[in-house]
C-alpha positions in Angstrom: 110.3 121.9 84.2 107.4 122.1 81.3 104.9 122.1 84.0 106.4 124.8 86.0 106.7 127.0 82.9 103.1 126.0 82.1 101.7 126.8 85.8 104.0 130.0 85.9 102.2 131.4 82.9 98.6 130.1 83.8 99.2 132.1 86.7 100.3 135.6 85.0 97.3 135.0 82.6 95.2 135.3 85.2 96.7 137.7 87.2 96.3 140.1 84.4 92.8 138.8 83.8 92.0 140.0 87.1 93.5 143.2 87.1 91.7 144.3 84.0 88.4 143.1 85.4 89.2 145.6 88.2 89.6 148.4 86.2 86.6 147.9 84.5 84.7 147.5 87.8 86.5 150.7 89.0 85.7 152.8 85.8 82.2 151.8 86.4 81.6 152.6 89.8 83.1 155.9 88.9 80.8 156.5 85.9 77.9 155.1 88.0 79.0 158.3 90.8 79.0 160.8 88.0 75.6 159.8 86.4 74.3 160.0 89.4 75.5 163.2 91.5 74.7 164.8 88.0 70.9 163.9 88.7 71.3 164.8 91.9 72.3 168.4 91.1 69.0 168.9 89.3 67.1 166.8 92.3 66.3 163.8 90.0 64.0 165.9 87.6 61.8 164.3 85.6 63.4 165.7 82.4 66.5 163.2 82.8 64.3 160.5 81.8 63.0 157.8 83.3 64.2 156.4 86.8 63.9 153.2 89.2 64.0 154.7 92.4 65.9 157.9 91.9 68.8 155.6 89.6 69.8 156.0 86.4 71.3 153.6 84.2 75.7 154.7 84.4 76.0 155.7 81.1 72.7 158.3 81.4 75.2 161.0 82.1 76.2 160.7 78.2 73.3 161.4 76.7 72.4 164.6 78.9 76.1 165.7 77.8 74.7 165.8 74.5 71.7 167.5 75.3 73.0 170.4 78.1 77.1 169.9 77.5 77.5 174.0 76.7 74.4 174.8 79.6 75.5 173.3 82.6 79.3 172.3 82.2 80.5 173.2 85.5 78.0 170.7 86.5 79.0 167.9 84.2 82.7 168.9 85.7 81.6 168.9 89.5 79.8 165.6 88.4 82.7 163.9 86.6 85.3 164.6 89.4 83.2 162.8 91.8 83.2 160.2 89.3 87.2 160.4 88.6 87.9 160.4 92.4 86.0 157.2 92.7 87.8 155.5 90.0 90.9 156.9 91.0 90.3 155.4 94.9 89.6 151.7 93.4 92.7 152.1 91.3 94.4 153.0 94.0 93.4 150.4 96.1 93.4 148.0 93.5 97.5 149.0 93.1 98.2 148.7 96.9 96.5 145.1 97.4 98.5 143.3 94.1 101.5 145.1 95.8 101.0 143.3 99.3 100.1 140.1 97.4 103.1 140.1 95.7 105.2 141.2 98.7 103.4 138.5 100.8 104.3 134.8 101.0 102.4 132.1 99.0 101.6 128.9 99.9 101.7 125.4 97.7 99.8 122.7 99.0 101.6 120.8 96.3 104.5 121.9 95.7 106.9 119.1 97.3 104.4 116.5 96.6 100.3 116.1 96.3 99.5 112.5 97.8 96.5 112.2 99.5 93.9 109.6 100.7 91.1 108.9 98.8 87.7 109.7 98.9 84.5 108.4 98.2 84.4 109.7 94.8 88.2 108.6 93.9 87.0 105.0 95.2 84.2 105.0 92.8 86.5 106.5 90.1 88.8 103.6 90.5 85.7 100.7 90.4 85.8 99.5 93.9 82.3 101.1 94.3 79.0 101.3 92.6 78.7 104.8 91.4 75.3 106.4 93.2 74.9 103.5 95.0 76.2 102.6 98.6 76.8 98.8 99.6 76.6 98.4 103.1 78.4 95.2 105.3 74.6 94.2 105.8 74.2 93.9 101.6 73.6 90.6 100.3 77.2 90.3 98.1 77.1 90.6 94.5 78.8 87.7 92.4 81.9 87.6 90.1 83.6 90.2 92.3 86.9 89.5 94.3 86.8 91.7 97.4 90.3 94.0 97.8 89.0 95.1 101.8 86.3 97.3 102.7 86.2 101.5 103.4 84.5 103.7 106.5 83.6 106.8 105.5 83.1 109.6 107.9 79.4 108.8 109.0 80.9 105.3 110.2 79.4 103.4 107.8 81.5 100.8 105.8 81.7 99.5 102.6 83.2 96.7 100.9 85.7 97.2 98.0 85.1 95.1 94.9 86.7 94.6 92.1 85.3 92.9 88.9 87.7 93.9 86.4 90.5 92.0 84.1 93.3 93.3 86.5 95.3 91.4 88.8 95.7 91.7 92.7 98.9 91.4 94.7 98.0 91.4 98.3 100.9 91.3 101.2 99.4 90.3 104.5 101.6 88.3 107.2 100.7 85.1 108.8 98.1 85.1 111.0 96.7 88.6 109.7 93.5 87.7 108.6 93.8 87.5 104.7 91.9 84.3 105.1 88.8 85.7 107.0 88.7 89.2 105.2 89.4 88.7 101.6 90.0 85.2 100.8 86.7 83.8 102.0 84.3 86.7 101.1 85.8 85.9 97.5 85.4 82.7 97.6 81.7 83.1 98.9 80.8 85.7 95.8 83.0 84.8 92.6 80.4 82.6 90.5 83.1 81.5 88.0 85.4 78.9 87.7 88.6 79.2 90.2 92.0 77.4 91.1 92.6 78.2 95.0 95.6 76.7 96.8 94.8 75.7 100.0 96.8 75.1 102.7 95.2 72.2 105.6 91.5 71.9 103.5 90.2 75.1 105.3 89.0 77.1 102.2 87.4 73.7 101.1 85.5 73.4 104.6 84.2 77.5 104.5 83.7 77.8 100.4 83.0 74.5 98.8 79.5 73.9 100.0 78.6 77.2 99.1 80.4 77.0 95.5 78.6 73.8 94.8 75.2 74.4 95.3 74.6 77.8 94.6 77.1 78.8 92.2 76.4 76.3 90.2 80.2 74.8 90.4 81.8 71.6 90.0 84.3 71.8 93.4 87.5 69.2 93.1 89.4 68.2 95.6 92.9 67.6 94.4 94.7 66.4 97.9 97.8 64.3 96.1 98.7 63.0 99.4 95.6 61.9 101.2 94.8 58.6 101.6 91.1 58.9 100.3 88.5 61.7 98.8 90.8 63.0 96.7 90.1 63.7 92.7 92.7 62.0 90.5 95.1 64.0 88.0 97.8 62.1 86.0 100.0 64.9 84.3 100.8 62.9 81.5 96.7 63.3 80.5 97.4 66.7 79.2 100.2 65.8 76.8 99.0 66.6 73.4 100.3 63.4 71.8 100.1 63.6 67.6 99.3 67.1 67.8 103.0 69.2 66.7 103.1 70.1 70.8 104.0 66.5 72.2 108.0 67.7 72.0 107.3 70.6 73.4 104.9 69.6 76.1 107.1 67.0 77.6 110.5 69.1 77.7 108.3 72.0 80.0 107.0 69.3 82.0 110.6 67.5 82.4 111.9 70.8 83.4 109.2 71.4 86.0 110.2 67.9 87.2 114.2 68.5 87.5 113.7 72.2 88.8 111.8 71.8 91.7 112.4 74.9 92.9 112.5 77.4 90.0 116.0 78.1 89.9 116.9 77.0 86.4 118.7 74.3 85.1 122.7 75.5 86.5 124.4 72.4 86.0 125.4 69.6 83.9 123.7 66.8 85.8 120.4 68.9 85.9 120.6 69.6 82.1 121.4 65.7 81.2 118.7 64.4 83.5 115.9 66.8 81.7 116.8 65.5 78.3 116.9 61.8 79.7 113.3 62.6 81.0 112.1 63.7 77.8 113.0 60.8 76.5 111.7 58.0 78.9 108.2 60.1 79.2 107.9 60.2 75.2 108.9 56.2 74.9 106.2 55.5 78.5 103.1 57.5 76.7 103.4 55.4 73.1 104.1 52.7 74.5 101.2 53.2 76.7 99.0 54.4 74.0 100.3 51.2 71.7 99.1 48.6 74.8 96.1 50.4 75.5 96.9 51.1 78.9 97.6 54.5 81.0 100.9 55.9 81.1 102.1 57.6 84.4 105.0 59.3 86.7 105.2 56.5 88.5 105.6 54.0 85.2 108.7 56.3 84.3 110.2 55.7 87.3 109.2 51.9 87.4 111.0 51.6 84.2 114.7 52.8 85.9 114.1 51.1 89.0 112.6 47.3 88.3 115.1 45.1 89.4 113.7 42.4 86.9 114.9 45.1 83.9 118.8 45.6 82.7 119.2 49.2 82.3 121.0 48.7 79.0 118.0 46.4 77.6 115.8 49.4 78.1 118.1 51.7 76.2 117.9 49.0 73.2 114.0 49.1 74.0 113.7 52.8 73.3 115.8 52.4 70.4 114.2 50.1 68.3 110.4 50.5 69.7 107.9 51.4 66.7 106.7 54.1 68.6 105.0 56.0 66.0 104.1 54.4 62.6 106.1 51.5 63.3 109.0 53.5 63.8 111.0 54.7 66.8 110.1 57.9 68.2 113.4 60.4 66.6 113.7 62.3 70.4 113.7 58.9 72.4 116.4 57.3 70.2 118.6 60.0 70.4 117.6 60.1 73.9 118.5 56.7 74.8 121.8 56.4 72.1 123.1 59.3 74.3 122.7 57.6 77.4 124.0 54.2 75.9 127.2 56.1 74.8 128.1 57.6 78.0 131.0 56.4 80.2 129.2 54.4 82.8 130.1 56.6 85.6 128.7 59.5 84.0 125.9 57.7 83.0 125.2 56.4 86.6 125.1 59.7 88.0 122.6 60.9 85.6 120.4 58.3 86.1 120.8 58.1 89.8 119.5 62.0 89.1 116.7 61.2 87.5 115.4 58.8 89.9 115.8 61.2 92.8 113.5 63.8 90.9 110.8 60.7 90.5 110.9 59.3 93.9 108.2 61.7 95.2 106.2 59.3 93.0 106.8 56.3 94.9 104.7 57.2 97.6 101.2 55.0 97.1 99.1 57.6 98.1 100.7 60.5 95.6 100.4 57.3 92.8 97.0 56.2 93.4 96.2 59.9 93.1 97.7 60.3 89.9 96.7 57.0 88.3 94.0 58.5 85.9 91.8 61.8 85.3 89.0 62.5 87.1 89.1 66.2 84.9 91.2 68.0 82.6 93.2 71.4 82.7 90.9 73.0 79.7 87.7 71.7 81.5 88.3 74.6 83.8 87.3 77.2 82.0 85.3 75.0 79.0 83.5 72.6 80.7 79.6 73.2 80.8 79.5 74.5 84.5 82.3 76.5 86.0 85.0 74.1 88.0 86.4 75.0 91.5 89.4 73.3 91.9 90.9 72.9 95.7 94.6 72.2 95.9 95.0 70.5 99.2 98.4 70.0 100.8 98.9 69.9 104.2 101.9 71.3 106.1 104.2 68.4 106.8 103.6 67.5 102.8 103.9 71.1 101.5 107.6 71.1 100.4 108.0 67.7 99.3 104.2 68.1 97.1 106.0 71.4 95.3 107.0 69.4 92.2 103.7 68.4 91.2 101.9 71.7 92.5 104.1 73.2 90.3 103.3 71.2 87.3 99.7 71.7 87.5 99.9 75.5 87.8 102.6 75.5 85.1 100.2 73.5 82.9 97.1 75.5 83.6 98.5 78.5 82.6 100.2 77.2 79.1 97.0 75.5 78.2 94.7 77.9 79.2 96.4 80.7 77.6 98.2 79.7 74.7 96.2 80.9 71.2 93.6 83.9 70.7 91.3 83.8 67.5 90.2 87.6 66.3 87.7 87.6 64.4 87.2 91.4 62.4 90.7 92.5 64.0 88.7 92.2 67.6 89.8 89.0 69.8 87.3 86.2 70.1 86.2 84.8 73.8 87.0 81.3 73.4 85.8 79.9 77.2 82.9 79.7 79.0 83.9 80.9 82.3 86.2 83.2 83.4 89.4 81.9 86.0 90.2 83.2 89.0 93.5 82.1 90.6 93.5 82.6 94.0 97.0 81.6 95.4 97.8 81.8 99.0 101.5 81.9 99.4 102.1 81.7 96.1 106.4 82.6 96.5 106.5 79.2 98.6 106.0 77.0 94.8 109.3 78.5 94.1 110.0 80.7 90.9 107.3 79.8 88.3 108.9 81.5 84.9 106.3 81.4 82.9 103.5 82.6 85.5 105.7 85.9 85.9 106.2 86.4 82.3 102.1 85.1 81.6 100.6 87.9 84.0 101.0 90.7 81.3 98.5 88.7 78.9 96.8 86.5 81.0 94.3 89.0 80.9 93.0 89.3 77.7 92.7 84.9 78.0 89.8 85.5 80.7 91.9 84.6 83.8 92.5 87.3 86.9 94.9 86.3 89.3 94.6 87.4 92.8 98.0 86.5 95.0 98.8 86.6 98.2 102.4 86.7 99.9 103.7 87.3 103.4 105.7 90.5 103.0 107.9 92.0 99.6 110.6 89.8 101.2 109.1 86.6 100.0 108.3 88.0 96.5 112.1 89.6 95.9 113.9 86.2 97.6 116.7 85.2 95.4 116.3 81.6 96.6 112.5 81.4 96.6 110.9 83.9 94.5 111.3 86.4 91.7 114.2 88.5 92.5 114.9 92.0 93.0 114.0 93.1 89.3 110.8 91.0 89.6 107.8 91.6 87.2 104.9 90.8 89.1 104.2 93.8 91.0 104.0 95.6 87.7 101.3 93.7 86.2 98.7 93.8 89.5 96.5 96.8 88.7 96.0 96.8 92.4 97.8 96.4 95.6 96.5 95.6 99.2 98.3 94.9 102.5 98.0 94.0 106.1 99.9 96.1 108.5 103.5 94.3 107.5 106.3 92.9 110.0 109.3 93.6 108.0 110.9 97.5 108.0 111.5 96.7 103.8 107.5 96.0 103.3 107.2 99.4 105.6 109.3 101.0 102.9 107.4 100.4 99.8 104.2 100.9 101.2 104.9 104.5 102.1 106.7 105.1 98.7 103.5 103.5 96.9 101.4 106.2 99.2 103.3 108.8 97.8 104.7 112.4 98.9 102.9 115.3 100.5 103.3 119.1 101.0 103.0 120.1 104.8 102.8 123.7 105.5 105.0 124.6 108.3 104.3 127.4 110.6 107.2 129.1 112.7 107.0 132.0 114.7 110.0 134.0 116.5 109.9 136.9 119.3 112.7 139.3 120.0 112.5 141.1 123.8 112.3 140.3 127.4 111.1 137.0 128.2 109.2 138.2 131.1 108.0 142.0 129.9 104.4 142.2 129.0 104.9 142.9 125.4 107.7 141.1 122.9 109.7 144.1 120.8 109.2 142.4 117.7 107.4 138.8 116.0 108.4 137.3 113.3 106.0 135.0 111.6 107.0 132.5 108.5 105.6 130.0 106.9 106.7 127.4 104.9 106.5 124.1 103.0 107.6 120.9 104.3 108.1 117.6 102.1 106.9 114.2 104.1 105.0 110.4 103.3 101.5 110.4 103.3 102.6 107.6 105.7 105.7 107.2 106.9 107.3 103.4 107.1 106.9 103.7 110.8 103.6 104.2 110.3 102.8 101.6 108.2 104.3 99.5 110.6 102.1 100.4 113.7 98.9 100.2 111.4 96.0 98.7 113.6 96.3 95.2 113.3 93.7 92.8 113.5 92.4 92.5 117.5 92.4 89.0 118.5 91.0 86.6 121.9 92.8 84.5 124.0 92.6 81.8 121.6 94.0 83.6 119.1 90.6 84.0 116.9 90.1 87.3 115.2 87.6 89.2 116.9 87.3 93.2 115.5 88.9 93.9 112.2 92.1 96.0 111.6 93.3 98.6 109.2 94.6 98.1 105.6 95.5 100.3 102.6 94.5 99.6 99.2 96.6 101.1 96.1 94.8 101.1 92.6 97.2 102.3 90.4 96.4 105.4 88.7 94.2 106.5 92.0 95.0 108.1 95.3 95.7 105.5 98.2 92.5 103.8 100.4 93.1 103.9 104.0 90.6 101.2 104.9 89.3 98.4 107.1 89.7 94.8 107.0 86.1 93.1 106.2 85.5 90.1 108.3 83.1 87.2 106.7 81.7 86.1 109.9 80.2 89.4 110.7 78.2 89.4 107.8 75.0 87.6 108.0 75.2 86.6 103.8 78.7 85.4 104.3 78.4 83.6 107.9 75.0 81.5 105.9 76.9 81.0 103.0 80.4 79.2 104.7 77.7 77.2 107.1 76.8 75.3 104.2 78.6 71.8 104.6 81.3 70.9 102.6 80.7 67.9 100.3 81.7 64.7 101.4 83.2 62.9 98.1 84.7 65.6 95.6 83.1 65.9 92.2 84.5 65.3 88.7 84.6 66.5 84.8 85.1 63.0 83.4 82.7 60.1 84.4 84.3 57.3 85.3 82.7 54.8 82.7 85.1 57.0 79.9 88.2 56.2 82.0 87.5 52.2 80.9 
């Protein structure tokens, strides 16, 4: 309503502006008439002063009143009714053409809406272009940018879309799409600073890691808990802050990663009792470790409940009476252990049948070995000399059962890498080396990660951009899955791409993030004989029409990517890129193989044995 009253005036101000400018001209024109059928009369004499051409200056007429008013007045009257005539014509007019403007209809362009796609200037504006500068596919890509798609403009040429900033990017692309190809990889193949990229089947490690290694300057690790051999080792239980204040804490997030697999919280009893157990038997398994000088692990957790050589009421008294810390037991695993020792048996058999079903993932040799030591640590990421690349490989038949322990490192990650900031003269201090990027394919299918959704809106200001990917707004919003309906992580990514989608609810909230536009709407009716020569009357209207800048239909039959017989992407599809604050991008997907930087970059072989942040002789 304020800006209607606000437009509404503008417009009388300069209405009246306009009129009185008018009148001014008008009284001109009639003075310049007067002055100079006055010097006509007297055949431009050289006693009216001085002349360009046979004209006077308007307001000569004046001066010679001054001079000759009593000698020649019926001139000066014959003059100055030329003069008023003239004026009183323009006035006239002046009158009649305000009175057809304001009997005539006016159009709005945005009056039900004023979405638009952007231009080159708004895509500059929004820092997805160099300013006075045009980056063609052909350009050799710049580093530390994450690539959101790419734009034609109407000369054909295209340009890629970069982004470099703090801000976080949500992209919805369905399988098969080609996230991987156009925005994934070219990332991957640009970004000079450290990164955590999920990746499903190794791919990303067989395109980016040769690349990331040698010429970025990166330490790549390939984390692949499952694999048999070439993987990098992680033991969880590394990046407990033992004697520090945190221990407590650290161990009851990681023992509710452990009993929530899926993110759904802790709903029951048994869920609740085997957490606290957990806590306990981690606490009592890392002193004890530390005390024997030996290495304290998932799988020595689980070892403890299930050795058939060990009474499960002998290790209750254990964790009672061990010195844990200055010769005395650890206060969390006593009460720990007293609570289980007082529990009817029944009870206390289903909680610890619990707990071992949550640790049998651990049993598998492969997922142990790979979790025996450190071969690096979380903070190394973004503090270690050189920038670290770290390759989370799962394949598919390993996905869902891996989750738990994907889950844990990600959940770590973020509450080590982002848990203090030092300001020094009321300013925050940078304290890392490198910058983090998070690129996480599927990221909904790791279940609901709390404090990743809650972390977004200050991850930020910690050095660490998060670029996710999911299959449609489905996946996000799942109840069972993801985030919910009232989920926050669309709010905190500054920008927003997507594929065209294969759901009608994706369709939806793409065309609402487009936005409204005003349509004008043309209608014309006749009245008379439809087959006489002339119609006895036509009545022209026009009028304004709300409708989406794209409609969901629309968004639905978006070009897609164009694709051989064997299913490879061959010539890219459309896309549409929403920076908040900024008008929509219709745009193009780029594709990394038709770049000759990008196709010599991913041809660089992959390294064969993964590298590490802590040498082996400091494992000893």
């Amino acid at each position: 309503m304020i800006n209607k009253k606000n437009g509404t005036k503008r417009e009388l101000n300069n209405t009246r502006s306009n009129n009185a400018a008018w009148t001014i001209l008008s009284m001109f024109c009639g003075l310049v008439i007067a002055t100079q059928m006055f010097a006509k009369a007297f055949n431009y004499s050289q006693t009216l002063g001085h002349n360009v051409n046979g004209l006077y200056v308007p307001w000569a007429i004046f001066s010679w009143y001054g001079q000759w008013g009593e000698t020649y007045q019926a001139h000066f009257i014959q003059s100055g009714s030329y003069g008023l005539i003239v004026t009183s014509v323009l006035l006239l007019f002046i009158v009649v053409v305000n009175q057809v403007r304001v009997n005539s209809s006016k159009q709005s362009a945005t009056l039900y809406g004023s979405a638009r796609w952007a231009e080159k200037s708004d895509i500059e504006a929004a820092g997805l272009l160099p300013s006075k500068k045009s980056w063609f596919t052909k350009q050799v890509p710049q580093d530390d940018y994450v690539y959101v798609g790419a734009w034609e403009d109407k000369k054909g040429n295209i340009y890629y879309l970069k982004h470099n900033g703090a801000e976080h990017v949500l992209c919805y692309a369905p399988t098969r799409s080609g996230k991987g190809v156009g925005l994934v990889v070219p990332t991957l193949l640009s970004w000079g600073q450290s990164a955590v990229i999920t990746d499903l089947k190794g791919e990303l490690w067989s395109l980016t890691a040769g690349w990331r290694q040698q010429y970025a300057n990166n330490k790549v690790i390939r984390f692949e808990p499952a694999a048999q051999s070439g993987s990098a080792c992680w033991n969880p239980l590394d990046e407990i802050r033992l004697d520090s204040g945190y221990e407590v804490g650290d161990v009851q997030n990681l023992a509710t990663l452990i009993v929530d697999p899926d993110g759904r919280g802790l709903n029951d009893h048994w869920q609740k009792t085997a957490q606290s157990l957990l806590v306990g038997l981690i606490l009592h398994v890392l002193y004890k470790a530390k005390n024997e000088f030996s290495t304290a692990t998932l799988s020595c957790v689980d070892d403890l409940l299930t050795d058939p050589d060990n009474d499960i009421g002998g290790v209750w008294a254990v964790m009672v009476s061990y010195p844990h810390k200055n010769g005395e037991p650890h206060p969390v695993v006593r009460a720990s252990a007293r609570d289980m020792a007082d529990r009817p048996p029944e009870e206390a058999g289903s909680v610890l049948s619990s707990v071992k079903s949550y640790l049998s993932l651990y049993r598998d040799p492969a997922v142990n070995k790979n979790i025996g030591h450190s071969d690096f640590r979380i903070r190394d990421l973004m503090n270690f000399d050189k920038p670290v690349s770290l390759y989370i490989v799962t394949n598919p038949n390993d996905k869902t059962r891996l989750r738990p322990l994907i889950r844990i490192l990600l959940n770590m990650i973020v509450r080590l890498l982002a848990d203090k900031v030092e300001f020094n003269g009321g300013r925050p201090v940078q304290n890392f080396k490198h910058r983090l990027l998070l690129m996480l394919d599927e990221f909904p299918s790791l279940g609901k990660l709390e404090i990743f959704q809650e972390s977004l809106a200050f991850l930020a200001g910690y050095g660490i951009k998060a670029y996710l990917i999911c299959q449609d707004v489905n996946q996000l919003k799942s109840r069972e899955i993801g985030y919910g309906h009232d989920e926050a992580v669309t709010s905190n990514c500054h920008i927003q791409v997507a594929f065209a989608p294969n759901r009608i609810e994706t369709a939806e909230h793409l065309s609402k993030l487009t936005g409204q536009t005003t349509v004008i709407k043309e209608q014309i009716s006749t009245s008379g004989s439809r087959t006489g020569m002339m119609h006895k009357n036509v009545t022209r209207t026009i009028q304004e029409t709300q409708r989406p800048l794209m409609t969901p239909d629309e968004c639905m039959r978006m070009p897609g990517a164009k694709k051989n017989q064997r299913g490879e992407i061959v010539e890219a599809g459309d896309m549409i890129i929403y920076v908040a604050g900024y008008p929509a991008i219709y745009g193009k997907q780029p594709l990394y193989f038709e770049d000759e930087a990008f196709s010599a970059r991913a041809a660089l072989p992959a390294p064969r044995y993964s590298d590490r942040t802590i040498e082996k002789a400091a494992l000893s």
